[in-house]
C-alpha positions in Angstrom: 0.0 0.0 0.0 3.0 2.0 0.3 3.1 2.7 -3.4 -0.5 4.1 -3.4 0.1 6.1 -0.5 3.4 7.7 -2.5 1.5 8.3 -5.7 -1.1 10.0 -3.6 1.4 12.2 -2.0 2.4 13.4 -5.6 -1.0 14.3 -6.3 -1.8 16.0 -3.1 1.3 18.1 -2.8 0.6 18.4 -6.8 -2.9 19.9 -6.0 -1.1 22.4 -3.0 1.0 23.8 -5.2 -1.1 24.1 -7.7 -3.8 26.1 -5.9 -1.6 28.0 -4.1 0.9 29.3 -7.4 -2.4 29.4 -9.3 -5.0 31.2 -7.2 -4.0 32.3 -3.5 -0.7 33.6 -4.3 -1.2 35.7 -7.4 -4.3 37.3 -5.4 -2.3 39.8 -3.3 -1.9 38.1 0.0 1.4 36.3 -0.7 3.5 36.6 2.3 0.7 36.1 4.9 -0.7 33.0 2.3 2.5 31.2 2.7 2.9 31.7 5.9 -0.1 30.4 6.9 -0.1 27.3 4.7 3.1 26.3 5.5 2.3 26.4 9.3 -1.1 24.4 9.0 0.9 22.2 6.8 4.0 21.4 8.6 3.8 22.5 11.7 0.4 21.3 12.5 1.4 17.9 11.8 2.7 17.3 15.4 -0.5 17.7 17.2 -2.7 16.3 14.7 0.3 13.0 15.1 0.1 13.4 18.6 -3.9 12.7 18.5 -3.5 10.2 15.9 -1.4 8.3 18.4 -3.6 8.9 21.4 -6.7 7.2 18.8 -4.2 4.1 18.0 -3.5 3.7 21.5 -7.6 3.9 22.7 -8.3 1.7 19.7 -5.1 -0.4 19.1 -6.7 -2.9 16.5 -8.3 -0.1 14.0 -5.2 1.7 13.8 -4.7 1.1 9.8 -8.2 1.9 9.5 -7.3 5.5 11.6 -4.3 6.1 9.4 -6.4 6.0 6.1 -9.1 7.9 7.4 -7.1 10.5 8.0 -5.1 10.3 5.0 -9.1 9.9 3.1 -10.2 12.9 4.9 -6.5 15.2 4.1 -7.7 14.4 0.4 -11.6 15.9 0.8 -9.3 19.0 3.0 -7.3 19.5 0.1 -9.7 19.6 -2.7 -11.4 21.9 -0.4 -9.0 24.0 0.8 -8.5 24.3 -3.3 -11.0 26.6 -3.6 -11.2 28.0 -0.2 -8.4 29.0 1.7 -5.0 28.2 2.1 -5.7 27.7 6.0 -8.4 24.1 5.0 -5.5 23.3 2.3 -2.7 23.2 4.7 -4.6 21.4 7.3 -5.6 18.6 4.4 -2.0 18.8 3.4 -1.1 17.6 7.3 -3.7 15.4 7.8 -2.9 13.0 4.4 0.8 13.0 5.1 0.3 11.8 8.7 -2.4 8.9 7.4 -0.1 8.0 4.7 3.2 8.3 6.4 1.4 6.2 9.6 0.3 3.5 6.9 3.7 3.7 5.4 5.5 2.9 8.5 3.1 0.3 9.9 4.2 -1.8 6.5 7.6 -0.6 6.9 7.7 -2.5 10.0 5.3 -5.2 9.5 7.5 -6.1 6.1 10.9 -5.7 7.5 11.8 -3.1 5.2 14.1 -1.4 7.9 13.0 2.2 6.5 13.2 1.8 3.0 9.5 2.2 2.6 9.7 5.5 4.2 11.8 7.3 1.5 9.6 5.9 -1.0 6.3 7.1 0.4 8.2 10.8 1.2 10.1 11.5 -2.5 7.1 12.2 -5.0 5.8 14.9 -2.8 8.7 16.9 -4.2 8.2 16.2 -7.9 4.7 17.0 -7.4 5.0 20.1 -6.2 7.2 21.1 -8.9 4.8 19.9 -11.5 2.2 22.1 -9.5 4.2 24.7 -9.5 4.9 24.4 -13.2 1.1 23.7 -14.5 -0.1 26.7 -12.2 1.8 29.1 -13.6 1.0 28.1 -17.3 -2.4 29.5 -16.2 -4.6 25.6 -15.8 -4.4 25.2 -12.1 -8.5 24.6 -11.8 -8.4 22.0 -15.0 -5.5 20.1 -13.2 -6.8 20.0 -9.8 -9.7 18.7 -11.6 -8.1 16.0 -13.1 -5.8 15.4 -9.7 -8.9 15.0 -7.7 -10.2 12.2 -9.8 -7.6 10.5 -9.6 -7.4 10.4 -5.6 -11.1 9.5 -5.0 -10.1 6.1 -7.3 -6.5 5.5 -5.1 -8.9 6.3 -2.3 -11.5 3.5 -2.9 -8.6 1.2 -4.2 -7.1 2.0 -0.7 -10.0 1.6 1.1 -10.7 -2.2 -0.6 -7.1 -2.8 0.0 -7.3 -2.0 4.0 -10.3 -4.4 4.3 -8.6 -7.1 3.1 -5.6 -7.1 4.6 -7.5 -6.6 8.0 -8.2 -9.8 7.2 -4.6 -11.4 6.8 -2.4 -9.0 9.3 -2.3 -9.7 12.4 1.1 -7.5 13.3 0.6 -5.3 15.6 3.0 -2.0 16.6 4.4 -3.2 19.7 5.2 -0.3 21.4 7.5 0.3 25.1 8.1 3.4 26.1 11.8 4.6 27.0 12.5 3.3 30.6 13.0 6.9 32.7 16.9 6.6 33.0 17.0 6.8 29.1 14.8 9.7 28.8 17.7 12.3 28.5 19.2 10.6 26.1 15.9 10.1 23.7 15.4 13.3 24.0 19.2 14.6 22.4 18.7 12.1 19.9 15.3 13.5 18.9 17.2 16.7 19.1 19.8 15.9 17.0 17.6 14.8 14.3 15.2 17.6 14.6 18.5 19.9 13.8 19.3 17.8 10.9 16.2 18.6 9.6 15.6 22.3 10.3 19.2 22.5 8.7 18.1 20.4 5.7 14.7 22.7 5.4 17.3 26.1 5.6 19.0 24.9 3.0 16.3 24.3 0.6 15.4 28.3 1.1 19.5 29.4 1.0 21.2 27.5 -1.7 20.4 28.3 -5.2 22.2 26.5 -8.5 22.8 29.1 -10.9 22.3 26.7 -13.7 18.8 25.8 -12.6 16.7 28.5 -14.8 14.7 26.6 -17.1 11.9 24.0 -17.1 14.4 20.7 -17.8 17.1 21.7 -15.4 14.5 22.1 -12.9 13.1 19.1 -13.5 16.4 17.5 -12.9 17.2 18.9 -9.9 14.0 17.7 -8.2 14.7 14.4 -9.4 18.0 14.4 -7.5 16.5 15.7 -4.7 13.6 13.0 -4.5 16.0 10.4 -5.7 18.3 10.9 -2.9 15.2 10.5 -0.1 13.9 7.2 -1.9 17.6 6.3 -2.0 18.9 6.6 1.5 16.4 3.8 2.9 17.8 1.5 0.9 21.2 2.4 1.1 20.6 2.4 4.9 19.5 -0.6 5.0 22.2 -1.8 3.2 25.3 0.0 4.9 23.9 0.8 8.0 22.2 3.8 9.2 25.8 6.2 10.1 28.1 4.7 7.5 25.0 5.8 5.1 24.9 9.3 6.8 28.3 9.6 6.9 29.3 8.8 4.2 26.3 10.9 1.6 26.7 14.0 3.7 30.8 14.1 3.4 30.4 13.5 -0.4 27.8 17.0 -0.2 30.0 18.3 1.3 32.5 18.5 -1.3 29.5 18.9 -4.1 28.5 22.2 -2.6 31.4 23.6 -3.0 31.3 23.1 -7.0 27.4 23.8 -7.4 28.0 25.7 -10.0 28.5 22.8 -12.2 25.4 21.4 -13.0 26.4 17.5 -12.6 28.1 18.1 -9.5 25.5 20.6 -7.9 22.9 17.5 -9.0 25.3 15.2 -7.0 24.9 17.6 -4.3 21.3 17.5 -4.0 21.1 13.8 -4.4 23.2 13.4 -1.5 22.3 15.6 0.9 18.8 14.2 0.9 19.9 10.7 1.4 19.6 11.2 5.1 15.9 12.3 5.2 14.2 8.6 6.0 17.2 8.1 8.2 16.4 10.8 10.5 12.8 10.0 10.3 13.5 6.2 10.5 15.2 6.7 13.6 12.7 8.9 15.0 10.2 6.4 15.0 12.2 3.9 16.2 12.8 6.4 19.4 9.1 6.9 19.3 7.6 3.8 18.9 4.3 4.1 20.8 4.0 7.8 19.2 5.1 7.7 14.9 2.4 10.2 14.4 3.9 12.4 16.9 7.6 11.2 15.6 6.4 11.9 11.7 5.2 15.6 13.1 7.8 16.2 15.2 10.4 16.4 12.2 7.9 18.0 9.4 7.4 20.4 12.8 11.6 20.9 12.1 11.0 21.8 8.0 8.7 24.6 9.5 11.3 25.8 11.5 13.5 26.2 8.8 11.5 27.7 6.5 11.2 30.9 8.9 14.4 32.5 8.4 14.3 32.1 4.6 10.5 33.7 5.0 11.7 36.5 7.4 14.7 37.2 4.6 17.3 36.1 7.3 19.4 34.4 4.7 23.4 33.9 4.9 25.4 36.4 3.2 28.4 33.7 2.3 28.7 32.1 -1.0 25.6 29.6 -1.6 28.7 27.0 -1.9 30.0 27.1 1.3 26.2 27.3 3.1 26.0 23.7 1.8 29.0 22.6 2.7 28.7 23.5 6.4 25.3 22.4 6.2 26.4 19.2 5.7 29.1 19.0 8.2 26.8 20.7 10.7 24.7 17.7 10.3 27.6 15.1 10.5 28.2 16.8 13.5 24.7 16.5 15.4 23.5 12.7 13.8 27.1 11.6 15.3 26.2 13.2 18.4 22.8 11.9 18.6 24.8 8.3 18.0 26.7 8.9 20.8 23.6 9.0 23.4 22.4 5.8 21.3 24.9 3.8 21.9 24.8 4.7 25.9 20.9 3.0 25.9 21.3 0.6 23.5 19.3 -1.8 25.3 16.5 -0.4 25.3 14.0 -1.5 23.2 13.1 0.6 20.2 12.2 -1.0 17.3 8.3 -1.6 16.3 6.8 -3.7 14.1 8.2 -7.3 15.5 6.6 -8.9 18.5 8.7 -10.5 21.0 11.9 -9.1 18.7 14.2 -6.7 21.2 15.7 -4.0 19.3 18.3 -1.3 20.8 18.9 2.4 19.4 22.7 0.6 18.4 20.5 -2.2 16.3 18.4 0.6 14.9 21.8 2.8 13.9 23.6 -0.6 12.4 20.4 -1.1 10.5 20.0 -4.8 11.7 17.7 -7.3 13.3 18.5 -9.4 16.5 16.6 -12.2 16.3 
C-alpha cells in the first residue's frame, strides 16, 4: 500500500502547489498566504500526530483503518481547501501525510523493510509540487486539480478495498515500550539531534540556489536528484547501515556544494544531501515507537522551523557554496552526536513492528535485526 500512499502524496502536494501558485498567491496576499499554509501544513502535523497516536492507542486494533481515514479525509481538506483558503488546504496537506506516512511505517515494520518504505512514500511529494508549480503558472491550475482530484477519489477507494482485506490477513501489531526513565535524557538529544538535521536540511532548501537551474528541464532535474536521494537513502541504509549511510552521503555533499555551479556536481549535491531524510525519520520512530504520528510531526514540525528565516529574509550572506558545505558537516556533527547518546541505551527496546523481537537504538543505527 506503500506505493499508493506515495503516488497520492504526488498528487496531493501536486494539488497544494497548484492552488496556491495558481490562485492564492497571485491574489495579493502572498506573504501572509505562505505563511499560513506552511504552518497548518508542517507544523500542524505534530499535534494532529500526537492525536492520531492517542486514537491508535484507545483503539489499538483499528489503527490502519485511523491512518487512512485521516489520509481519506486530508484528500476531501485539500480539494477543499483548493477553492477555499490556504488555512483548510494546509490542514488537508497535514492530515494525508500523517495517514499516509502512519500506513507507510506500519508496513515498513510489518514487512521488514528497515525504513526503506519510508523514502519511498516521502520522495514524490517533491516532484509534485514542482509539477504544481509548473502547471499553475501556465495558467490551468483549476483544470488540473480537476483531473488530480479524480484520480485520488479512485486511489482512495482502491485504498479503502485494500485495508479491508488485509485486516483480514495481518495480524502485526506495533508493539510499542516506552523509554525506561533513565533513558529519557538521552531520547530526547537524539530526537534533538535529528530535529536539527532537519531544520538544517529545510534552511537549506530556502538558502542554496544553482545558478544553472533556470529553465523547465534543469529544474526538472534537480528535483529528481532531490527526491532520488530520499527514496535512496532507505535503501542504502539498509544496506550499509544507518551512520556509515549518513556519513558517508553528507561528506560527499559536502564536497558537491562547494562546486554547485557545475550542474552534474551541484545534481550530485542534492542527491546526497537528501539521502539522510528517511534516516532521521527512521530513527525517529524507532525512538518513538508508541508515538510515529507524533515522531512523523515532530520532524515535518523541524521543516517549518527552517523555512522561517528564509520567509523573514534572514538568509546567509556567504557564497551559496559554502552554506552547503557547512550544512552538511553541521549535520555530521549532530547525527554523530545523537549516536553517541544511542549507543549509551542501547538496550532499550526501540524498534516496532516485530513482536517479541528486542531491538536497541545501536541495532536501529547498524540497520539490523537481533533475532
Amino acid at each position: 500500500m506503500t506505493a499508493w500512499y506515495s503516488i497520492l502524496h504526488f498528487l496531493v502536494d501536486g494539488v497544494c502547489a497548484l492552488a496556491m501558485f495558481g490562485s492564492f498567491l497571485p491574489g495579493g496576499h502572498d506573504h501572509t498566504d505562505i505563511l499560513v499554509y506552511n504552518f497548518c501544513a508542517f507544523a500542524m502535523q505534530m499535534p494532529l500526530g500526537l492525536a492520531l497516536d492517542m486514537a491508535n492507542i484507545r483503539y489499538r486494533e483499528k489503527e490502519m483503518e485511523i491512518a487512512f481515514a485521516a489520509a481519506a479525509a486530508g484528500v476531501c481538506c485539500t480539494m477543499a481547501g483548493a477553492f477555499v483558503h490556504p488555512f483548510l488546504l494546509g490542514l488537508g496537506n497535514a492530515l494525508f501525510h500523517l495517514g499516509g506516512g502512519l500506513g507507510a511505517i506500519k508496513e515498513d515494520h510489518t514487512r521488514h523493510w528497515e525504513g526503506r518504505g519510508l523514502g519511498v512514500f516521502v520522495a514524490p511529494g517533491a516532484i509534485g509540487l514542482y509539477f504544481g508549480t509548473w502547471i499553475a503558472k501556465q495558467g490551468m491550475w483549476k483544470v488540473a486539480v480537476l483531473g488530480a482530484g479524480v484520480w485520488m477519489a479512485v486511489i482512495c477507494i482502491w485504498l479503502a478495498y485494500l485495508h479491508k482485506k488485509q485486516r483480514e490477513q495481518d495480524t502485526a501489531q506495533i508493539v510499542g515500550s516506552p523509554a525506561a526513565e533513565d533513558c529519557w535524557n538521552g531520547v530526547v538529544w537524539c530526537a534533538v539531534s535529528c530535529l536539527a538535521v532537519v531544520i538544517l536540511r529545510s534552511y537549506l532548501g530556502m538558502a542554496v540556489s544553482f545558478p544553472w537551474n533556470a529553465s523547465f528541464g534543469a529544474g526538472l532535474l534537480a528535483v529528481i536528484a532531490l527526491a532520488g536521494g530520499k527514496a535512496a537513502g532507505g535503501f542504502c541504509a539498509a544496506r550499509f547501515g544507518f551512520w556509515k549511510t549518513s556519513a558517508v552521503s553528507l561528506l560527499l555533499a559536502a564536497f558537491c556544494y562547494l562546486f554547485l555551479a557545475v550542474m552534474p556536481v551541484g545534481l550530485a549535491a542534492l542527491f546526497f544531501f537528501n539521502i539522510t531524510m528517511p534516516v532521521t525519520l527512521y530513527w525517529m520512530v524507532c525512538m518513538f515507537q508508541s508515538m510515529p504520528g507524533f515522531a512523523f510531526g515532530s520532524l515535518t514540525f523541524g521543516l517549518f522551523c527552517g523555512f522561517l528565516p528564509g520567509y523573514f529574509g534572514i538568509l546567509p550572506q556567504a557564497g551559496a557554496g559554502m552554506v552547503g558545505c557547512v550544512a552538511s558537516l553541521l549535520s555530521i556533527l549532530f547525527l554523530f552526536c545523537g549516536k553517541i547518546y544511542a549507543g549509551k541505551i542501547g538496550k532499550e527496546p526501540v524498534e516496532p513492528g516485530s513482536p517479541g523481537i528486542k531491538h536497541g537504538f545501536r541495532a536501529c543505527w547498524q540497520g539490523r535485526r537481533k533475532r
